[in-house]
Structure formats: structure tokens, C-alpha cells
N, C-alpha and C positions, 0 to 999 in steps of 0.2 A: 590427110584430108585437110584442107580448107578448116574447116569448121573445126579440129584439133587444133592447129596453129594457134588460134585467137584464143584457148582455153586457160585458164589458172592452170589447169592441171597438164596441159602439155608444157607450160613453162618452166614448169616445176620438174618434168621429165626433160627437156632437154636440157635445163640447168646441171643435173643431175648426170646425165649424157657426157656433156663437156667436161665435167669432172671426171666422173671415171675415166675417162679417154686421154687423161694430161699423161705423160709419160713424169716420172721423178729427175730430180737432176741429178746430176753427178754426183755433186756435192751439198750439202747443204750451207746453209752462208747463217753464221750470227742476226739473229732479228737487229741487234742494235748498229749492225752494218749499213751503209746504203743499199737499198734495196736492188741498184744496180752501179756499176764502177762512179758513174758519175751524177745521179740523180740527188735529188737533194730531201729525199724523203728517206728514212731507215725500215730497214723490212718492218719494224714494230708497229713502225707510224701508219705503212700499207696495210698490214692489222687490221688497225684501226679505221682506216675510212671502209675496208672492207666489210668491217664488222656492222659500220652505221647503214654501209646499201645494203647489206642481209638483213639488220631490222626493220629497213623502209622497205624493201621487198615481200619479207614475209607480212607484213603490216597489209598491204596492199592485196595476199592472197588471204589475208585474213576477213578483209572487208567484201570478197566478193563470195567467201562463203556464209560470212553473216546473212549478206543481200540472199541467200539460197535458200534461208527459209525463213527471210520474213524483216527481221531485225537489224538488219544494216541499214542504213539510207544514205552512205554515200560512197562511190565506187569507183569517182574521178580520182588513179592511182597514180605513183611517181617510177613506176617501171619504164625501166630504158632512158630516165633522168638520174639516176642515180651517182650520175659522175659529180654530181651540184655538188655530193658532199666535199670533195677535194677543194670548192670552193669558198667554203666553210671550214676549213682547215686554215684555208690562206689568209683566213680575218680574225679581228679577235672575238672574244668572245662577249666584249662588250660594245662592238658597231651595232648602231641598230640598224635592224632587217626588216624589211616587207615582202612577202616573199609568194610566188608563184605556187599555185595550188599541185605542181610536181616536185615540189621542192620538199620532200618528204625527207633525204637521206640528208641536205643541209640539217633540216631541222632536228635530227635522232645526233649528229656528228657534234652541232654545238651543244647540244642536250648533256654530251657528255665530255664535252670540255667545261663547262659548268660543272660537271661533277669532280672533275681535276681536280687536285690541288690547287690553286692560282701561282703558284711558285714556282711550278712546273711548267707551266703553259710559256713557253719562247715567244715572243713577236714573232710574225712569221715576216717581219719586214727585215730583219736582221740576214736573213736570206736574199731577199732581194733590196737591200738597201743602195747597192751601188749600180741598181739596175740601169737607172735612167738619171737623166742629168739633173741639176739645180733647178731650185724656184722658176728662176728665171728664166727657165728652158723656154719658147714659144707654143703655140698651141700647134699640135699636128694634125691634121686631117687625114682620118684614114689612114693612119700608119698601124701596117700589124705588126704585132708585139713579134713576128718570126721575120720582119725586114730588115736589114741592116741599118744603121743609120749612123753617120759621122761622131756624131758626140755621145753613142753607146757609151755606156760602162759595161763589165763583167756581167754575162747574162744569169738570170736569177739561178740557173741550175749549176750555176759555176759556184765553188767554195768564198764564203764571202767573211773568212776567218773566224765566225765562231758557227760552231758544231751544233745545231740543236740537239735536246735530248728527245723532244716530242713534239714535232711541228703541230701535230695535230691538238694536244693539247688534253686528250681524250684519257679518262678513264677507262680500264679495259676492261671486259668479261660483261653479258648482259646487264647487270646490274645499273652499268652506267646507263644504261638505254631504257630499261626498266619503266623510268616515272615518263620519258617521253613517248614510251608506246603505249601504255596505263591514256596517256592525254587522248593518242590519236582515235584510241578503239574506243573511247568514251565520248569524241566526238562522233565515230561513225554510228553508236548504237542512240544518241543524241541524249545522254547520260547527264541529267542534270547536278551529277557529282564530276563534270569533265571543269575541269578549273579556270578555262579563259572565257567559253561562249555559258558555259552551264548547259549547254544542251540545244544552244538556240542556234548552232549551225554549227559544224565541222572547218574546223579553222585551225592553223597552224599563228600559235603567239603565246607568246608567255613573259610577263614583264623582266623576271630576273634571268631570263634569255635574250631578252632585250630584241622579242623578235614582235613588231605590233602587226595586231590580226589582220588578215584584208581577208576579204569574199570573194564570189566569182564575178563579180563585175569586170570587164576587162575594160586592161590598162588603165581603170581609173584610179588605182595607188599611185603609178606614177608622178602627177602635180604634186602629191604629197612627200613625194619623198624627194623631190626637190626643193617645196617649202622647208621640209625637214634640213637639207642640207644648208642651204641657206642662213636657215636660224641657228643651226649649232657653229657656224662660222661666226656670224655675227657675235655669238657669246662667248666666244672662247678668244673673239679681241678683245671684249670687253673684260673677261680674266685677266688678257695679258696686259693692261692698262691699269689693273688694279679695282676697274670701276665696279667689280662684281666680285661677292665673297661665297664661297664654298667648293666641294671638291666637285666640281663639274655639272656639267648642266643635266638638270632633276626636271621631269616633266608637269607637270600642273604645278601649282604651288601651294600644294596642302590639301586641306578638307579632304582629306580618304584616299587620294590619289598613293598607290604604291609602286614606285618604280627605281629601278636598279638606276645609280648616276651613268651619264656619258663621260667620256673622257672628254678635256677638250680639242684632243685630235682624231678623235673618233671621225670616223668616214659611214658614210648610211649608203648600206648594200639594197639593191629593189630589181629583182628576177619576175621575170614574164615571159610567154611563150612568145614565139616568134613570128602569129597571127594578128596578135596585140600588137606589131610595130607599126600596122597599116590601122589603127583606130587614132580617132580624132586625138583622146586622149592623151596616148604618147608619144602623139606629133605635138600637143601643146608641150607636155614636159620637156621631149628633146631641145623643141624650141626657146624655150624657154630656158632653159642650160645652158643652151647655148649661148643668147641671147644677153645672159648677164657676163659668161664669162667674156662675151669680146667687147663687154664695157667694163673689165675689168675687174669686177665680182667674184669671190671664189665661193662655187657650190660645189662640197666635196664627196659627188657621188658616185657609185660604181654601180650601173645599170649592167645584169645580166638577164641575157636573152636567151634562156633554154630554148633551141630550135632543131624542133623533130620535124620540120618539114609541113606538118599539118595543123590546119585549124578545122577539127573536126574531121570533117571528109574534104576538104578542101586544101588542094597544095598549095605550097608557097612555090611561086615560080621558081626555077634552079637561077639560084645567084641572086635573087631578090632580096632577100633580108639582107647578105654581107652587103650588096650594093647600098643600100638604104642606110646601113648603120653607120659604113663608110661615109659617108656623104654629108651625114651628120656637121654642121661646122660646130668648132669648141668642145666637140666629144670627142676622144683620146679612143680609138679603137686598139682591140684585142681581139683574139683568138685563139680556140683549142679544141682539141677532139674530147668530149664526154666520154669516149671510153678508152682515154687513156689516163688514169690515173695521176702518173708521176708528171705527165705535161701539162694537166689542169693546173697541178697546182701550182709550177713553177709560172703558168702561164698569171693565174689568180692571184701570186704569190707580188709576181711582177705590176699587174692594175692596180692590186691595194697598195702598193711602198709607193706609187706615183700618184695617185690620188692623195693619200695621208701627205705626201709631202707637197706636194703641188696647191692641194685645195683645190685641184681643179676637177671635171666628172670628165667621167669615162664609161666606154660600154664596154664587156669580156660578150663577147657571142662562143656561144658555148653550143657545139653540135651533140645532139643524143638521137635517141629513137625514141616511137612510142610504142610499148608491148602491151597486149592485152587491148587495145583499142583505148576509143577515148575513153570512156565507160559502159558499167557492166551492161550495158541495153546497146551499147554500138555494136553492129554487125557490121564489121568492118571489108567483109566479103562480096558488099555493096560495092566497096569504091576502090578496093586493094587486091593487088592479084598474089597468086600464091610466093609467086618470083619475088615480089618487095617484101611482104612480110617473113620471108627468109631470109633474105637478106639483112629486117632489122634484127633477127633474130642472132645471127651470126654478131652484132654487133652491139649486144647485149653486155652494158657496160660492169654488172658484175662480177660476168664472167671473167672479165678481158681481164678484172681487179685478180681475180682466181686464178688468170692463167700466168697472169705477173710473179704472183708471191711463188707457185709451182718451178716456174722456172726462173725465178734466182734462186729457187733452194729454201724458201724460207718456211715453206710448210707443202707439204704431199697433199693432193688430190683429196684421199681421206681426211684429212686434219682440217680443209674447209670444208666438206662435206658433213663433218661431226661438228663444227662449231654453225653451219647453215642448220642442220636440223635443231640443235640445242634450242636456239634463237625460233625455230619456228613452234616447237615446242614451248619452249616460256610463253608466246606470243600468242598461242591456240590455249594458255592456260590464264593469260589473261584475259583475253577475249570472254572464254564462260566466265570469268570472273565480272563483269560489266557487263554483261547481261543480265544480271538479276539485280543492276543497279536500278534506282529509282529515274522516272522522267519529270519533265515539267508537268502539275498537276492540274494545274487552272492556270485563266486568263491571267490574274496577279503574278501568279511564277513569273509568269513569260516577260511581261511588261517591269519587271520591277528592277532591272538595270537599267531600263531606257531613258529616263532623264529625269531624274530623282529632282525633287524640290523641298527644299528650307527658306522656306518664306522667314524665319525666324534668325537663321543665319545672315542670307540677304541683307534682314533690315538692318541686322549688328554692324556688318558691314559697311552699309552707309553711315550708322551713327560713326561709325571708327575714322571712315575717311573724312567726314563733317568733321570730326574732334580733331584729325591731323592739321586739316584745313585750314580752321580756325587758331588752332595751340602750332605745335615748334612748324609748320608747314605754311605759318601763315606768312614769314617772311618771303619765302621761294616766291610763295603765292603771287604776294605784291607785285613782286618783279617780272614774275612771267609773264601778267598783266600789266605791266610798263608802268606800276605803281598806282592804275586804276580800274580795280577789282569788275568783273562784270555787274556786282550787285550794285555801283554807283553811277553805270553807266545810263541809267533810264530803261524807259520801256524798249525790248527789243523786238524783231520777230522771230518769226521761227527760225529761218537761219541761222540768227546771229545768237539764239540759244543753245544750239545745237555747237557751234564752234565754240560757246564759253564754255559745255559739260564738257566737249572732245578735251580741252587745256586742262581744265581739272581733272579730268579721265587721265592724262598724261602726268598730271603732277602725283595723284596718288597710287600709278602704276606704272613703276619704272619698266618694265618689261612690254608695257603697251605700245603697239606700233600701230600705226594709221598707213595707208599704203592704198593704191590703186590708179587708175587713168585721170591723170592731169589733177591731182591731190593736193601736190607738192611744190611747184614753183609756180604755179596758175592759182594755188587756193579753192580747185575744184570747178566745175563750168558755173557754176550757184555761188561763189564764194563760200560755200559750208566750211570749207576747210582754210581758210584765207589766214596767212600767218602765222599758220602754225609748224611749218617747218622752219621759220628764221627762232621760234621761241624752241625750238626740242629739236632742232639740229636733222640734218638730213639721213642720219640713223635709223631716226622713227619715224619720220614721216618722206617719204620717197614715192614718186612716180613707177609704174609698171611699166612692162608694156600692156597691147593692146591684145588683150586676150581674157577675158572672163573666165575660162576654166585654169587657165594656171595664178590668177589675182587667189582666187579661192584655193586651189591648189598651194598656193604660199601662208594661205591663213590656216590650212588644215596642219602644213607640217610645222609652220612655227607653234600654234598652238599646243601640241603633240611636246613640243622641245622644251617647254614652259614659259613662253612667252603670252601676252596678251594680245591676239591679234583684232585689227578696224578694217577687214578691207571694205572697199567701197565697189559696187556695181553702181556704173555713170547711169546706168537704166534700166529698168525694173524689165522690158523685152530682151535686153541685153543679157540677162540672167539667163534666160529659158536654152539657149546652147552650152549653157553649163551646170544645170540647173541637178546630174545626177553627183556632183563635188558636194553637194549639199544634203542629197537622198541617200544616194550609195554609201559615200564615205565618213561626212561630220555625225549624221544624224545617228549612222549606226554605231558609232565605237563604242559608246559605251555598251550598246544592245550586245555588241559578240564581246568587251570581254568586262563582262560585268564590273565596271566603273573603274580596272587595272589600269587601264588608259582611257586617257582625255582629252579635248580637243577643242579648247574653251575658244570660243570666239563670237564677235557682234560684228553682223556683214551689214553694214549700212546701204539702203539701195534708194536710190532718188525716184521716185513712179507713181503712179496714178494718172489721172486725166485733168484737164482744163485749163493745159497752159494756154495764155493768147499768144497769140505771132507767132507761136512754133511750133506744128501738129504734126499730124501724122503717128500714126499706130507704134512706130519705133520710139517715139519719145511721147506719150500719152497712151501707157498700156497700163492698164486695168485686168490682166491676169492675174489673179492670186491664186487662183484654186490649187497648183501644184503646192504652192507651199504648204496650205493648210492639211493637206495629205501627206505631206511629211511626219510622222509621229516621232512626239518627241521636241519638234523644232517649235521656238518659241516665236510669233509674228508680233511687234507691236508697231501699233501707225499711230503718233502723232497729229495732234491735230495743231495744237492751241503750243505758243511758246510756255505757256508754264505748264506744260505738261511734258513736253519733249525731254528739258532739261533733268527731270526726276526718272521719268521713265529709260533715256539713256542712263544714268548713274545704276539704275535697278538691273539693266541688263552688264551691261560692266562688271555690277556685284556677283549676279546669276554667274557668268561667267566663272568667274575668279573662284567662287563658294561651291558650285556645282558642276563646273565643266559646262556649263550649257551652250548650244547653239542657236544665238540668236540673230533674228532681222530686223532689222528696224528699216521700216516701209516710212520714209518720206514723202508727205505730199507735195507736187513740186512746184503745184501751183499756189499753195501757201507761204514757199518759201519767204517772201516779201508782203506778204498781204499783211494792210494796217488796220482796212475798216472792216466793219460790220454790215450796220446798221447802213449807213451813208458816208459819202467819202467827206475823209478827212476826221470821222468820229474816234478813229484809232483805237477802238475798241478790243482788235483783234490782236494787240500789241501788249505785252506783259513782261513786268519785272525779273530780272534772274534774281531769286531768294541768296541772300549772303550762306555762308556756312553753317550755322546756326539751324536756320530752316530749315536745311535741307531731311533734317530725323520729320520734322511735323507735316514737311510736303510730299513726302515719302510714296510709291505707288505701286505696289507690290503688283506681281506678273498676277493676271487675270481678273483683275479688278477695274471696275466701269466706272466712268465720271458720268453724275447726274446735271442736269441743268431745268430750275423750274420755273416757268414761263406763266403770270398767271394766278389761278389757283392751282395749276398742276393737277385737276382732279382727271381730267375727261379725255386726255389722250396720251400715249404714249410712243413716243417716235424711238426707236432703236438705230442708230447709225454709226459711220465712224467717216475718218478723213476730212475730205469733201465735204461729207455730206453732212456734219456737224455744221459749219459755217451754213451752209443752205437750209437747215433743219429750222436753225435757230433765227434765221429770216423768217421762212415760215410760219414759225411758233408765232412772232411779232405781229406777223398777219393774223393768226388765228383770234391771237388773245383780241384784238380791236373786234371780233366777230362775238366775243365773251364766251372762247375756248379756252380753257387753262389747260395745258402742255409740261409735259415732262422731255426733255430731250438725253437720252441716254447714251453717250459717246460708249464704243466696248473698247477703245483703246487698244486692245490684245483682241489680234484675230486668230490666235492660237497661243495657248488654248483659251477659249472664248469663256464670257463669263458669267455662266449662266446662273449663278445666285443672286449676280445681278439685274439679266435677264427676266427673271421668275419673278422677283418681286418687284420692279418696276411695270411689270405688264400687267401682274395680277392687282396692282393700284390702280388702274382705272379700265380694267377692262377690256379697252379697245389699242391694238398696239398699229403700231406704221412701220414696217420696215423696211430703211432707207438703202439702198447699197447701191452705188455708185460701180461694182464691179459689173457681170451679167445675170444675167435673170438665170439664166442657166451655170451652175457649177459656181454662184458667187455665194458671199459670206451669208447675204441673205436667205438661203437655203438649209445654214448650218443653224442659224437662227430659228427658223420656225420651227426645225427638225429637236432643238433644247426645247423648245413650249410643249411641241406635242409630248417627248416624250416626260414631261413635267406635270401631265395633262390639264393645261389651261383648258380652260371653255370659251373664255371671252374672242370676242373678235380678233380677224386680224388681216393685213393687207399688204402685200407689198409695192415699193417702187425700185424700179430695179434697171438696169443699163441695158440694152439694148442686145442680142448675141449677135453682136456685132466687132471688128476692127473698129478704131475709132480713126474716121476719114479725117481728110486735114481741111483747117480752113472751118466756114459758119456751118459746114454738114454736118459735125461733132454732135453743135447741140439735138440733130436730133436722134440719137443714139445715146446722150449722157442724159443721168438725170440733170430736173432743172428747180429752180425753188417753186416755182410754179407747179408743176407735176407734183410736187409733196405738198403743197397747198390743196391740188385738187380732192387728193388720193388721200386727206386727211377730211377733205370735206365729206367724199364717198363714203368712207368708213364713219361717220359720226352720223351720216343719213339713214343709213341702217338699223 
């Protein structure tokens, strides 16, 4: 029946089926033999990957009887992907991984080459080291790894003179697999004893696996793990130059971060299904891969494409993926059958020794099936007839691993049959064992990896890099300023504050990089960034391309590598098509694996409303709400130049001290702005503080600047951006009326700052709040919603943007606020 097909329990019975029904071979053959005349795997090694798809297997029957009465929650299983593990054999064990939520038998296979000896563990490039040609080779398009090609070397299955002892690398007998099945069944019962998420999602990562978590987001790892590749090139030149000391690139740089080093020829592996090739996502990565390597860039990655044909209930056309992956320019194509064992690896064996040595990326498309459906709720008899799901059945890649070792002799029918139930046995006895584990108990559980803060650390940290600055860093200093420091340059504006913190951002963080659209040889469309790749070399600071999800995608995975990344979004609209690189991927790492990994960085974004002569909703947008809904992500916006250049240093520090992810929201129409009051007053133009100051001018994340107008008794205006300079018109107005004004900038729109808030409102009573975003879903929302629940009594009113696009041209102003409108709406509230 139909309905038996799709069951745990008939998989388990035809598994079992196939087994019985192997015939014995003649002879039996030495495990430490190749597993066949000419293969380049030893029956041991077959073993071995065999042993890791029986615990991903049994893992997967384990999770769908948890889900049978109650306590599983999650049931997306890696049956009929199980061939990954072979892939996982062919890398070391110290690549980092990001890896597809089928990628269960990868994950049990490194788990126990980890448990290996390290002594033991062979390169598996020493097998395929004479695979493919020199450095210098060209880029191929669409060449499968089974083509012939002129300047072949000896194919990886061929003897490459030394003999592995254990390609795989693996420890053998449960034990090795043990603590990574302990991981997986403690994410599925969502076990706040599971060691990467603690419970806060079922994820495959573990730092001294060197494998970093991803979620079901699809394809959005991918920009990361192209940042990733990226940044571990870039440091391992900087090794090879000398310019960098330690054994290999360490991710964060301290404060709690705990992670295994990279080599620095490590290659970063990143597997996804083969519905994900058709999302935005991993068209920006491909592209993106591409894109540098045929400007001569090497990003040394190995994209695999587990492809069972479906995404969900939906087919991939026949020949679509290899067409598309093909097609690819600058990615090095591969291919193999997932359930043939011995040719995965030679086939995986052959991508990684051409990546490591190349630095260049490549994709292995790896064919499997999917058994059991997508998950335990898919009734796969919707959309699959009985004829296909026989057929994936037939081609059930553990079997094929079973039916390999049987007939070359290296173990009878029986002897995997007794080492499958063993495994399902230990597997069913951890299982009840992580049921009685504890869960997350309260909202603090949950929330308390998400983005940890040391206001105290932070500050240490500015005073340290103030001390560098001024003490042995002040010579660099001089010079990088051309011998004239920005504190003797005069009043600046905001701009040109912003470029003097980026230069000292740069001088007290070697690792910091600045990077995005027109940055680096333009100095940015604002000049923000003007000059600062002739001063720090076109290393750090470099041009993108033009793409917002992979700008950020390079700042998630340098971050990850332990660099300090800047990248920049040219506009704040510009963000919103990339805007889940920042939900999905920055914001969560720490959440799933409780602060293991890191992913420090400051996206600088140029946005708001009120530029003159150049409008339009693409360049004067006024969204923020998505950001503020981000938890975790830190917003600050700048109003005033002596506030920009403290608050950039503070998120740098956050960065560095906490892993944090932060934005710094630029107004754009401030960029240049001198006056205040009346032109030419230059009011709106301030000093950059020497090194010195910079411990007394200091602005810790969620903390408000006051400004009092006045007596400051009888109103209280609440704003930021914009709306500070228009407030504080305002206020001007008011006080000749004999209103004294309080004007409260919150500088940080996340998290906002409401002790500031509370006791600025509860001084006089009647508050204004200004927001320049819309009336609907803007900051001024999040605002009144701190009063109420602080329970003020006193009055209160907003002025607020229009829910509107902001039109191009003089129709703006009637959709933006105006200093007028908060004059009126100040008058209102004080008539009251």
C-alpha cells in the first residue's frame, strides 16, 4: 500500500528485506583491502561511512517516533541523503561547514573523525592530489568531474602513491557517533542540555566540528559562506606575508568566543537542496563567486547541491539543476550518484584537492532521493505515485553502502544487520535518555544567548583604543591623517565625522574592513568614505558588486572568519531585498548557538528622508520598522557630528567585545548640513574630540541625548534624525512664546531607551513625539508603547510621517514631517 511506502516502519522493513536477500560472496576480502580492485576507499573505510548513514538513519526513525507521542518537534529527516556522508570523508575535518538540514550522515561522519586520533586522519587530497592541473589551470565552465579533458592528471580513483590508512578518518563502533547523536535527539526533543541551540531550534553545528549552524531559511547560508571563503583567503595571504601571527584563522577575537582554528588552506564546504538553486539567495552567492573569481579573487568554496528532485511537493524539472549549475560562470562543476558510495568520494575527493589548491569555488551536485517524505506531516501520496516512490526506494543509498560491503566480501548481510540494529538500539536508548532532559524554562532561558551586552566592557574598550591612540598608535595615527589629526581640523560635519571614526576604526582594528557599492575608489556617493582606501590599501577597503544580499553576505562570513566587518548599504530601500541576511542569518547566530559563534559587524546604511534635488522613495526612505523587529540587532542613527563619531566607536567596540550586530542609520540629508538656526550660523557643525576625550564623550548603546531649550520645564519633545534638527527649530520658536522645551534625541532605535524616555517625559508632563518614519509601524509607536507600559499619565501627542512613499520633488513635504507641524502639534498639546 501507498500509505506503507511513506512509513518509518516500512523503511525499516525493506531495509531489512534488502539485507536478508544479499547473497554472501565467495570469498571474503581483508577490511584493510580496497573495497574493490580499484577503488580508493578500504572496506574499513566503507565501514565507516556505512556506520555514519546507519546513525543518520536510525536518528531520523528515532525522531519520527518521538513526534508519535508528543515530544519530538522536528521530523525534517536526511533519509535517502545519506550518501553526503562520503562527502564528509573527502574534507578535513577542520573545513568549515554550513550545512543542509539533510545533511545528517555529513554531520555523524565528521563527528567521528573528530573522535579519531588526528594522526590518523590522511588528507583525503593526497588521493586526489594529481587530480587536476596547477594553479594556473583556467576556469572551466561546466566541466563534469567524469569528462575527459587534455591536461587531466591520474583520476582520483587511481593510485596516487600513498596508500591511506583511513580516508575517512573515523573512529569506529557507536561510540564515535555517540555525542553527535546525544546532539541531534536533543535538538529534536528541543533539550535545553542540546550544546549548540540549547533547545532553541534543532540545528546541525558544533564549533570543534567546525561545522556553523544554519536554520531552514533557504539558501540564505549561501552569501555566507561565500563571505566566509573570501575572508579565510584573504588571511591566510596575510599569513603568508608575515603580516598576521597565529596558527590560523580563530573566529571572533576573544570575549567568550570558543572556536576550533582554520587552517589556512582550509576550503569552506555549504550543501543545500536542489530547490534552493532557484532562490534569490543562491543566485546572489553563485553570482557572486563568480563574479570575483573572473576578477581574479580566489573564494575557496565547495557548494554541494543534495538533489532529490523535490522541493517539497514540487519537481525540479529533469535536467534543471545540472543545467543551472552547469551554467554557472567561475564555478568548477562536479558530479555523482549519492548512492554510490566509492564514487562520491572519489568524485568529492577530486572537488576538494581542486578547490584547496586552486582557491577557486566549485559545486559537487550530488544526486540522492528523499524517503519518508519531506516531513513527518507530508503525505506524500498527494503528489507521488506509487511507481516513484519505489523506485526511490530501490535507491536507497544505505542500502547500496550494504550492498557494496556484501559483495566485495567484507561483511555478510547479517553483520550489517547486527551492527544497524546495535546503532538503532544505542539510538532508542538515547533517545529515552533526553526525554527526561530539562527544557527552556522562561522567557530569560530563551532570550539569553541573543545578544548579550557589557556596557562595561564596551566602555574598557574605547578607553583602551583612546590609550592606543593617543600612546605608541599615535605616530601611525599622524601619518594616516597626513600629519593632521581630525581633532585639528575644525568644526566638521557629519560626514566628515563619520570618515575620521571609519580611519581610527581602521587604525585600532586591523582586521576591520570597510567594503560595498562605490566605497573605494569614488569615496562613496556622500564622500563618507573619501580616502580611505589610498590610507589602508585596497584590502580593507574595496568596491562590491552591485548586490545587497551578497555586500552583507561578505560581512556575515568575514565576520564568522574573525575579521571586523563595514559594509555599507548605498540606501536604506536598498536594504529591504536583503534585508533576511540580517533577520535570518546575523541576527540569529548567536540565538542557535549560544554565543559558539559570532558574527560581529556594523552595516552602515545611508537613509532617511529630506534630501533636496534628489527624491524619490528609493533614495528618501523612511522604513525602519523591519529593523526594529529584528531582536537582538542594535539601530543607532546619528544626528549631530559629535555624536556620530562616539556612537560609531561604541558600535565597533559592541562589535569586537560582543559579537554584536549593528546599523548605523545615516541621515542623508544631514550629511553636509552646517546651520541650525539660520544660514551660515554653523551651529550644526562640531569638533572631532582628540583621543583623550573620546573615554568622557563616550555613548553607550541605548542611551538618549538631552537638549534644553529654555526653562526646559513644560514640554518634552522625544525625536531622533531629522527630527532633532527640526525639534530644536521648534523648541527656538517655542521658547520666544515663553515655552521652555526639553528636546530628547534617543539616538538608538533599538533597543530604544526607555529610562531615558521615562524620565524626561515624567519632567514635564506633556511629551511630543517626533518621528519622521510613519505614523504607522514607526519608531513613534515603540515610544508611546515604553510610556504606557511605564504608566505615565501625563499627556502625550504625536507627529508623525505620513503612511505614505515619500513622492519626488516639493510633494515630499506633504507626507514628511515639517518644523512647523511640531510647532503646531506642540502648541495643541500645551492647549490642553
Amino acid at each position: 500500500m501507498l500509505s506503507d511506502v511513506t512509513t518509518p516502519q516500512d523503511l525499516d522493513d525493506r531495509f531489512r528485506e534488502t539485507l536478508a536477500a544479499l547473497p554472501a560472496a565467495e570469498r571474503r576480502r581483508d577490511p584493510a583491502d580496497p573495497v574493490t580492485d580499484d577503488a580508493p576507499l578500504t572496506g574499513a573505510q566503507v565501514l565507516d561511512l556505512f556506520d555514519a548513514q546507519v546513525t543518520s538513519r536510525q536518528l531520523d526513525l528515532a525522531g519520527r517516533w518521538l513526534r508519535s507521542f508528543g515530544e519530538g518537534f522536528y521530523t525534517i529527516g536526511s533519509a535517502g541523503h545519506e550518501g553526503n556522508a562520503a562527502v564528509a570523508a573527502a574534507l578535513r575535518p577542520t573545513d568549515p561547514a554550513l550545512l543542509h538540514y539533510r545533511s545528517g550522515a555529513f554531520y555523524c561522519l565528521r563527528a567521528a573523525q573528530a573522535a579519531a586520533d588526528p594522526a590518523l586522519t590522511p588528507d583525503p587530497v593526497q588521493i586526489a592530489d594529481a587530480a587536476r592541473t596547477a594553479d594556473s589551470e583556467p576556469t572551466v565552465h561546466g566541466a563534469s568531474a567524469h569528462e575527459p579533458e587534455s591536461t587531466a592528471g591520474p583520476r582520483a580513483s587511481e593510485p596516487s602513491g600513498t596508500e591511506p590508512t583511513s580516508a575517512t578518518g573515523a573512529a569506529t563502533g557507536f561510540e564515535a557517533y555517540a555525542d553527535a547523536a546525544r546532539d541531534v535527539l536533543r535538538g529534536m526533543v528541543a533539550s535545553s542540555l542540546e550544546p549548540i541551540a540549547g533547545g532553541r531550534h534543532k540545528v546541525f553545528g558544533r564549533a570543534d566540528l567546525a561545522i556553523v549552524p544554519t536554520t531552514s531559511t533557504i539558501a540564505s547560508h549561501l552569501p555566507r559562506a561565500v563571505g566566509m571563503g573570501l575572508a579565510v583567503e584573504r588571511l591566510r595571504r596575510l599569513d603568508s606575508v608575515g603580516r598576521r601571527t597565529g596558527a590560523g584563522v580563530r573566529v571572533g577575537s576573544g570575549a567568550g568566543a570558543a572556536h576550533a582554528p582554520w587552517p589556512p588552506d582550509a576550503i569552506v564546504v555549504c550543501s543545500f537542496g536542489d530547490a534552493s538553486v532557484n532562490h534569490a539567495s543562491a543566485t546572489a552567492a553563485f553570482n557572486t563567486a563568480g563574479w570575483y573569481d573572473h576578477a581574479g579573487l580566489r573564494i575557496p568554496v565547495l557548494f554541494v547541491c543534495e538533489d532529490n528532485g523535490l522541493g517539497i511537493s514540487v519537481r525540479s524539472p529533469e535536467g534543471w539543476v545540472e543545467a543551472t549549475l552547469r551554467a554557472k560562470p567561475g564555478i568548477r562543476y562536479f558530479s555523482a550518484d549519492g548512492a554510490d558510495p566509492v564514487g562520491t568520494y572519489a568524485v568529492a575527493a577530486e572537488a576538494a584537492a581542486w578547490v584547496r589548491r586552486n582557491r577557486r569555488p566549485a559545486v559537487l551536485h550530488l544526486r540522492t532521493v528523499r524517503l519518508m517524505g519531506h516531513a513527518g506531516a507530508d503525505a506524500e501520496s498527494a503528489y507521488r505515485s506509487p511507481a516513484e516512490l519505489a523506485e526511490d526506494l530501490d535507491r536507497d543509498p544505505v542500502a547500496a553502502t550494504a550492498r557494496l560491503l556484501v559483495d566485495a566480501g567484507v561483511a555478510t548481510g547479517e553483520e550489517l544487520l547486527a551492527r544497524y540494529d546495535e546503532t538503532g538500539w544505542q539510538v532508542r536508548r538515547l533517545a529515552e535518555e533526553v526525554l527526561g532532559e530539562p527544557k527552556l524554562a522562561s522567557a530569560a532561558d530563551v532570550v539569553s544567548a541573543l545578544a548579550p551586552r557589557r556596557p562595561v566592557r564596551v566602555a574598557r574598550a574605547v578607553a583602551d583604543a583612546a590609550a592606543r591612540a593617543s600612546g605608541p598608535g599615535a605616530g601611525a595615527r599622524e601619518e594616516a591623517f597626513g600629519g593632521k589629526p581630525p581633532e585639528l581640523a575644525g568644526p566638521m560635519t557629519l560626514a566628515q565625522s563619520i570618515n575620521a571614526a571609519l580611519a581610527d576604526g581602521m587604525l585600532d582594528h586591523p582586521q576591520m574592513a570597510v567594503f560595498g557599492e562605490d566605497v573605494a575608489a569614488k569615496g562613496g556617493v556622500y564622500g563618507v568614505t573619501k580616502g580611505l582606501r589610498d590610507r589602508f590599501g585596497a584590502a580593507r577597503v574595496f568596491d562590491t558588486l552591485l548586490d545587497e544580499t551578497s555586500v552583507l553576505g561578505l560581512g556575515l562570513g568575514a565576520g564568522l572568519a574573525g575579521m571586523l566587518p563595514v559594509p555599507e548599504i548605498q540606501y536604506l530601500a536598498y536594504l529591504h531585498n536583503a534585508e533576511d541576511q540580517l533577520r535570518g542569518e546575523a541576527a540569529t547566530m548567536r540565538f542557535f548557538s549560544q554565543g559558539a559563534f559570532r558574527n560581529p559587524m556594523v552595516v552602515r546604511v545611508a537613509g532617511l528622508a529630506y534630501q533636496e534635488g534628489f527624491g524619490g522613495h528609493f533614495h528618501n526612505d523612511n522604513s525602519v520598522a523591519v529593523l526594529r523587529d529584528v531582536p537582538g540587532l542594535v539601530v543607532a542613527v546619528p544626528a549631530r557630528p559629535d555624536d556620530a563619531a562616539p556612537m560609531l566607536r561604541t558600535c565597533l567596540a559592541s562589535a569586537a567585545v560582543d559579537g554584536s550586530v549593528c546599523v548605523f542609520l545615516e541621515p542623508i540629508a544631514l550629511y553636509h548640513t552646517r546651520d541650525l538656526y539660520a544660514e551660515g550660523d554653523g551651529e550644526w557643525l562640531a569638533g572631532y574630540p582628540e583621543p583623550g576625550g573620546w573615554v568622557a564623550g563616550h555613548v553607550p548603546i541605548g542611551r538618549a541625548r538631552v537638549y534644553r531649550v529654555g526653562s526646559a520645564d513644560d514640554l518634552t519633545i522625544i525625536t531622533f534624525g531629522n527630527g532633532v534638527r527640526m525639534s530644536l527649530r521648534a523648541a527656538a520658536v517655542l521658547a520666544e512664546e515663553g515655552v521652555g522645551t526639553r528636546v530628547v534625541d534617543l539616538r538608538w532605535l533599538a533597543p530604544l531607551p526607555v529610562a531615558d524616555i521615562i524620565r524626561e517625559s515624567s519632567a514635564t508632563g506633556r511629551v511630543l513625539v517626533v518621528d519622521e518614519t510613519r505614523r504607522s509601524g514607526g519608531v513613534g509607536e515603540g515610544v508611546i508603547a515604553a510610556l504606557v507600559d511605564a504608566g505615565y499619565v501625563g499627556a502625550a501627542r504625536r507627529v508623525a510621517g505620513v503612511d505614505s512613499f515619500v513622492p519626488l520633488g516639493p510633494a515630499a513635504l506633504h507626507v514628511l514631517v515639517s518644523a512647523e507641524a511640531i510647532t503646531d502639534g506642540a502648541r495643541t498639546l500645551l492647549a490642553r
